[in-house]
PDB file of N, CA, C, O and CB in Angstrom:
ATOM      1  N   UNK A   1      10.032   1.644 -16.783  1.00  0.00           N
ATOM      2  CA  UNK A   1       8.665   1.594 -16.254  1.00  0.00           C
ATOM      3  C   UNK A   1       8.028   2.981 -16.307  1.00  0.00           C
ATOM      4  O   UNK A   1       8.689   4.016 -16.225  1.00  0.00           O
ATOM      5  CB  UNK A   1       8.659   1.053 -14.802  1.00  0.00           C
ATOM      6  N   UNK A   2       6.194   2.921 -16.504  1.00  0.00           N
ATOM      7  CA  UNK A   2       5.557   3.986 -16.294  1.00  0.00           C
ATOM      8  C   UNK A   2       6.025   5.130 -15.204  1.00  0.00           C
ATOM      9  O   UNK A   2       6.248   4.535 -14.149  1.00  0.00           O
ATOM     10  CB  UNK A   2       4.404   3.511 -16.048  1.00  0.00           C
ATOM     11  N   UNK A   3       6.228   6.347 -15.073  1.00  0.00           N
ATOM     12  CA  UNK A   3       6.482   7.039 -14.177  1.00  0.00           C
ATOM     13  C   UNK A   3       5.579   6.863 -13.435  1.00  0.00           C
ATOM     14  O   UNK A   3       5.836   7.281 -12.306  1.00  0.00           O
ATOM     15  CB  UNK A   3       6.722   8.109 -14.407  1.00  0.00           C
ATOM     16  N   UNK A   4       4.031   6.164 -13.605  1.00  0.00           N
ATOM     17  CA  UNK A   4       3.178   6.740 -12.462  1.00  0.00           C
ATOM     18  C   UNK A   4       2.985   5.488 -11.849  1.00  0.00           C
ATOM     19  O   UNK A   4       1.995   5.245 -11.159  1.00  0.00           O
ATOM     20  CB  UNK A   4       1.759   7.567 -12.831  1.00  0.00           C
ATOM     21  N   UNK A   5       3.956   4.623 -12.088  1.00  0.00           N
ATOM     22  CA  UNK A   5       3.816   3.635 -11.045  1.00  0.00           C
ATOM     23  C   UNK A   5       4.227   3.910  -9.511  1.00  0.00           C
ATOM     24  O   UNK A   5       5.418   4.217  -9.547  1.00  0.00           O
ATOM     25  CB  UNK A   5       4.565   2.551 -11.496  1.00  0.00           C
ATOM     26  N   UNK A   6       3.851   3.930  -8.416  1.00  0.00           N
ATOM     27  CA  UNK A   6       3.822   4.388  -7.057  1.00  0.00           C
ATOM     28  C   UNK A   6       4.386   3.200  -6.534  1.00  0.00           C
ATOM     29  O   UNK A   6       4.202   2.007  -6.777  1.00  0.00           O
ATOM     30  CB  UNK A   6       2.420   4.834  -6.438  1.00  0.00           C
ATOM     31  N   UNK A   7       5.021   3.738  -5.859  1.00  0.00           N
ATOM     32  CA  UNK A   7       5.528   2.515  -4.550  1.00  0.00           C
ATOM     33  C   UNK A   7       4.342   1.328  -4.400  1.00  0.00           C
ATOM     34  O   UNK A   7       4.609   0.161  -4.687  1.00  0.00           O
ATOM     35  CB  UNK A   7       5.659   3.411  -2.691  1.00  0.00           C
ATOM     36  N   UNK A   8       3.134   1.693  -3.968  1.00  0.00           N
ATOM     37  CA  UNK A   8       2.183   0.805  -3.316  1.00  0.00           C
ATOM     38  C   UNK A   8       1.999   0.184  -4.724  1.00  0.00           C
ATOM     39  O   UNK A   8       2.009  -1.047  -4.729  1.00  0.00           O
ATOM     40  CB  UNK A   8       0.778   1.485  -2.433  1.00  0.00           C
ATOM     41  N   UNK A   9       1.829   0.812  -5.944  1.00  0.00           N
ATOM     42  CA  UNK A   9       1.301   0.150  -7.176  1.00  0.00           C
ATOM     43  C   UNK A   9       2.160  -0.773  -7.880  1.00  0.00           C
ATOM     44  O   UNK A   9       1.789  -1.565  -8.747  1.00  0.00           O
ATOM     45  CB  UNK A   9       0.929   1.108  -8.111  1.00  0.00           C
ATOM     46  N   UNK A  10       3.930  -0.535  -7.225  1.00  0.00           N
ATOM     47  CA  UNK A  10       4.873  -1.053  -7.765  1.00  0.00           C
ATOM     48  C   UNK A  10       4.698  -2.755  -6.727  1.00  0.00           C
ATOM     49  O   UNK A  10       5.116  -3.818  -7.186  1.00  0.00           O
ATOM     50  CB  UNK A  10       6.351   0.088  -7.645  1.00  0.00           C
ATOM     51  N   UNK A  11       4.106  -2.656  -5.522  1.00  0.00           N
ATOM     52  CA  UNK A  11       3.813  -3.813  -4.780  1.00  0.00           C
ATOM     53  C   UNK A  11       2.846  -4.452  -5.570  1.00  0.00           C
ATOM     54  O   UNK A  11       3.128  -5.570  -6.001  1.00  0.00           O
ATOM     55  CB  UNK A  11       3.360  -3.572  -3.388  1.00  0.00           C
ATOM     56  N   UNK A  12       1.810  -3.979  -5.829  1.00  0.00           N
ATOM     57  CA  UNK A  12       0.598  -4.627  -6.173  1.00  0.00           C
ATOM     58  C   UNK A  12       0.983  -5.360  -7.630  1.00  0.00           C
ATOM     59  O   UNK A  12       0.620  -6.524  -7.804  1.00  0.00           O
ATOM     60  CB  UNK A  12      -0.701  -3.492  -6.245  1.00  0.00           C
ATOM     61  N   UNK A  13       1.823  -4.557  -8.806  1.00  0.00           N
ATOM     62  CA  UNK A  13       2.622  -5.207  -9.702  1.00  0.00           C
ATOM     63  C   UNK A  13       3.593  -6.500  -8.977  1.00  0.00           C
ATOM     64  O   UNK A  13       3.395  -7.429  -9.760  1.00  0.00           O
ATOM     65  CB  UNK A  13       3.502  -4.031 -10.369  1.00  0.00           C
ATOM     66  N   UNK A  14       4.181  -6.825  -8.293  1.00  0.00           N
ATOM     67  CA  UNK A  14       4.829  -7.558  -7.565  1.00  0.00           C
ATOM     68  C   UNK A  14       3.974  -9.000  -6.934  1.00  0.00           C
ATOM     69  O   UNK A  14       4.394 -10.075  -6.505  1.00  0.00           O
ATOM     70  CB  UNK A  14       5.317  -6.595  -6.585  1.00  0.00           C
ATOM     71  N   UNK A  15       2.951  -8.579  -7.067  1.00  0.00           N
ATOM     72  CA  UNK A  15       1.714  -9.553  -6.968  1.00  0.00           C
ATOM     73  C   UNK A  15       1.116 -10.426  -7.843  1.00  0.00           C
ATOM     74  O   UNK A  15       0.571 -11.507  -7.620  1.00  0.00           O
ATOM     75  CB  UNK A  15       0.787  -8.970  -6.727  1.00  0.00           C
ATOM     76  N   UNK A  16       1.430  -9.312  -9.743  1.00  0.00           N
ATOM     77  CA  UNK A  16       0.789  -9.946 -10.460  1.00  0.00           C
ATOM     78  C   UNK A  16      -0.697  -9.338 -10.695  1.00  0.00           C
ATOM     79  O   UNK A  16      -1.654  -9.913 -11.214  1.00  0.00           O
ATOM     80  CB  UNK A  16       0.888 -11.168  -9.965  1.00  0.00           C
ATOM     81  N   UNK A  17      -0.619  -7.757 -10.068  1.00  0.00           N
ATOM     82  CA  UNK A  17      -1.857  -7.173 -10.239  1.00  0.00           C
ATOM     83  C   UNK A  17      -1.668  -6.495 -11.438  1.00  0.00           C
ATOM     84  O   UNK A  17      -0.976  -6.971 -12.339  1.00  0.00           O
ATOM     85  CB  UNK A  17      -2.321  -6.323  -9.135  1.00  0.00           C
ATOM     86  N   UNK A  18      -2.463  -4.975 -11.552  1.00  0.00           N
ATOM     87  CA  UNK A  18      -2.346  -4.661 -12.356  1.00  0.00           C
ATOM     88  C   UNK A  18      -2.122  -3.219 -12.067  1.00  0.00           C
ATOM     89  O   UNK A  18      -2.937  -2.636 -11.353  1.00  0.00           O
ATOM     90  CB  UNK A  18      -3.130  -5.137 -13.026  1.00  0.00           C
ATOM     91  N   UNK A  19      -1.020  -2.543 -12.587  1.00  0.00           N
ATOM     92  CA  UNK A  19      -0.642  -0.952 -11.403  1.00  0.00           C
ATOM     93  C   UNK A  19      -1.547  -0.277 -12.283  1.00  0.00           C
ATOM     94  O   UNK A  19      -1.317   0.917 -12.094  1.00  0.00           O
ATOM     95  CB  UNK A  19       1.344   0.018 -11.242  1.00  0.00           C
ATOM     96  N   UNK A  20      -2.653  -0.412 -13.334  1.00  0.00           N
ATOM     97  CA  UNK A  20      -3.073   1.256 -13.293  1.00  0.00           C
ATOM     98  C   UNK A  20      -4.642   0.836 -12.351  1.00  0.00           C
ATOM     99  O   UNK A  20      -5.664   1.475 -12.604  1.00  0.00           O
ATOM    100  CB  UNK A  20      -3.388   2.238 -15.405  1.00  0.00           C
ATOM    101  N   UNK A  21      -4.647   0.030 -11.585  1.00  0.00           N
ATOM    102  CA  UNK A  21      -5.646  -0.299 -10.835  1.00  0.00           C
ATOM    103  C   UNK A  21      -5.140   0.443  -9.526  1.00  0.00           C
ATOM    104  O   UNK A  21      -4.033   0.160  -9.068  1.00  0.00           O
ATOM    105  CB  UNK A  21      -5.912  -1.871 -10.782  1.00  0.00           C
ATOM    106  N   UNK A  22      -5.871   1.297  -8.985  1.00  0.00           N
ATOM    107  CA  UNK A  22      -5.906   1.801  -7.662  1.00  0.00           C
ATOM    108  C   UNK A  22      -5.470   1.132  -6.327  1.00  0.00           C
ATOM    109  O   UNK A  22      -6.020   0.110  -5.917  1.00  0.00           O
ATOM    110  CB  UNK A  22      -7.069   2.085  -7.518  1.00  0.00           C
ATOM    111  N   UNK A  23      -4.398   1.788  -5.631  1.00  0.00           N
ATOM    112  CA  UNK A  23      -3.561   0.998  -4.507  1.00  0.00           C
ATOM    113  C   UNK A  23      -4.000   0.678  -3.754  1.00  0.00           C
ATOM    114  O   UNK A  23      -3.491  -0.159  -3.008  1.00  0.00           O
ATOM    115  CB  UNK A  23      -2.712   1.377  -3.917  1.00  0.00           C
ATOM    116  N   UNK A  24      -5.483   1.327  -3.530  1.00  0.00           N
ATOM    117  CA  UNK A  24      -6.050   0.825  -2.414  1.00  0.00           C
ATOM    118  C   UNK A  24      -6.979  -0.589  -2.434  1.00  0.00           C
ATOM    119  O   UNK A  24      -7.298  -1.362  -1.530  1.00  0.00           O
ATOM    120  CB  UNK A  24      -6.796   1.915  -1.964  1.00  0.00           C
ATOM    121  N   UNK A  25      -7.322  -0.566  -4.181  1.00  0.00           N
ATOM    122  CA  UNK A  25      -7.749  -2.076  -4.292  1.00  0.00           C
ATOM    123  C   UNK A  25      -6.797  -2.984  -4.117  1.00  0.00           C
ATOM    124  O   UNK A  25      -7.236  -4.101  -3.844  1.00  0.00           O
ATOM    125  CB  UNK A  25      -8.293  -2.426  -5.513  1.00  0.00           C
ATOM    126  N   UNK A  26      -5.728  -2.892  -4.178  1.00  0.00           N
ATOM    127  CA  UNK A  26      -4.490  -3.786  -4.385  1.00  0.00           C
ATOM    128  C   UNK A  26      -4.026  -4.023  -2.790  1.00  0.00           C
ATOM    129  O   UNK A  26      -3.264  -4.914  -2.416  1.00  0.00           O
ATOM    130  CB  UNK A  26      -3.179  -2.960  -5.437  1.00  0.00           C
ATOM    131  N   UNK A  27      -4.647  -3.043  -1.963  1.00  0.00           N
ATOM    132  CA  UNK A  27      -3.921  -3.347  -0.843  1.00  0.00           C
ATOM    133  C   UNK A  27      -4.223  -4.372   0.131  1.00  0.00           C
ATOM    134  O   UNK A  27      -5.219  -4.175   0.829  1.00  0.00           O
ATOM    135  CB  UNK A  27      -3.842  -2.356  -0.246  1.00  0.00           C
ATOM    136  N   UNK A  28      -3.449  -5.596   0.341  1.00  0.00           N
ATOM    137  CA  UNK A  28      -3.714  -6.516   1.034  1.00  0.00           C
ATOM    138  C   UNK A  28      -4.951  -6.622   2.250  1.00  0.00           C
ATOM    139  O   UNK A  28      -4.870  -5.660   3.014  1.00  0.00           O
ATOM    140  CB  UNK A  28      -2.587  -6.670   1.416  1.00  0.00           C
ATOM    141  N   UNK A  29      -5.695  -7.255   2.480  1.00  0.00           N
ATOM    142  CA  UNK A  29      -6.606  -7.004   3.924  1.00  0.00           C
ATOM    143  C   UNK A  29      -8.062  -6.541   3.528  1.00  0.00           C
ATOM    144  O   UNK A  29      -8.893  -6.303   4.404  1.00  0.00           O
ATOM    145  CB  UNK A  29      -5.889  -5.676   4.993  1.00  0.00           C
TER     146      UNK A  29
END
């Protein structure tokens, strides 16, 4: 995997998002 996948971005992948999309869009709520 990309190195710049982040914890939060590695969740949002886990979702079915898309990690070079910003964690904070991805973040639930």
């Amino acid at each position: 995997m990309p190195a710049q996948l982040s914890p939060p971005d590695a969740g949002g992948i886990a979702a079915g998002s898309q990690g070079s999309v910003s964690p904070s869009e991805r973040t639930p709520g």
